[in-house]
matplotlib code that plots the C-alpha trace (Angstrom):
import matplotlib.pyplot as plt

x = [-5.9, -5.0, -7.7, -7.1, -9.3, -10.4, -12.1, -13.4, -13.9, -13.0, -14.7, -12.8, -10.9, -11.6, -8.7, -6.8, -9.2, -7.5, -5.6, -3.0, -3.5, -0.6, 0.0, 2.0, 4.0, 4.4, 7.7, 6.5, 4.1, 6.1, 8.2, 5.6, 4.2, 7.7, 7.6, 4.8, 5.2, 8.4, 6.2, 3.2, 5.9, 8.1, 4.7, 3.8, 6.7, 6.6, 3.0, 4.2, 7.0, 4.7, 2.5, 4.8, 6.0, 2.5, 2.5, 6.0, 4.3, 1.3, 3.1, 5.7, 2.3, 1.0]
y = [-26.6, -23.9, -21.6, -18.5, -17.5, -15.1, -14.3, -10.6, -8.7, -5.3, -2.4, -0.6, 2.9, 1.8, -0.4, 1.7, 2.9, 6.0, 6.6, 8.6, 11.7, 13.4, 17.2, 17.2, 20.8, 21.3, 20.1, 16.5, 16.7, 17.2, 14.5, 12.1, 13.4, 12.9, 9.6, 9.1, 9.9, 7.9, 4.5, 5.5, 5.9, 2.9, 1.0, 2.5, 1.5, -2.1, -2.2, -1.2, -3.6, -6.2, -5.0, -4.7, -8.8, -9.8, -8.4, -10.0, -13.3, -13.2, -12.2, -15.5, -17.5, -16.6]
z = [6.1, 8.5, 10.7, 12.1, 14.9, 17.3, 20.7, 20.1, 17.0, 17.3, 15.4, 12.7, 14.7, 18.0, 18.9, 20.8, 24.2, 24.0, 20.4, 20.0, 17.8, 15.9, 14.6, 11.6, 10.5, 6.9, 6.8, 7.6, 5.4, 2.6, 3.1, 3.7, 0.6, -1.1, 0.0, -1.0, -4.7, -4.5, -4.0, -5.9, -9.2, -8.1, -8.3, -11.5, -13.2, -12.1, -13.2, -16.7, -16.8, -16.1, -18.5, -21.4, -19.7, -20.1, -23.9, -24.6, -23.7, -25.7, -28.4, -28.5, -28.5, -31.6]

ax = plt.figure().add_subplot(projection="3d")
ax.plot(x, y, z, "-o")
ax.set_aspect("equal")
plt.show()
């Protein structure tokens, strides 16, 4: 058995004493958005191949 521990718990956002904040131009934003869309459909396809897996194997079963 393994145990991970800690000495402080630190609050959701507050981690950083003084966080760093970011503009972002249009440009960026589109290829973040770009990107984005890349992994969201990359994930969508493996989630149908997995999908039409999972119906392959019930199928051999009956």
């Amino acid at each position: 058995m393994s145990m991970i521990t800690t000495s402080a718990w630190v609050r959701r956002g507050v981690a950083a004493q003084f966080p760093t904040k970011y503009e972002i131009n249009e440009e960026e934003m589109d290829r973040i958005s770009k990107l984005a869309r890349m992994q969201l459909e990359e994930a969508q396809g493996d989630l149908k191949a997995a999908q039409e897996d999972e119906e392959m194997e019930e199928d051999k079963k009956e």
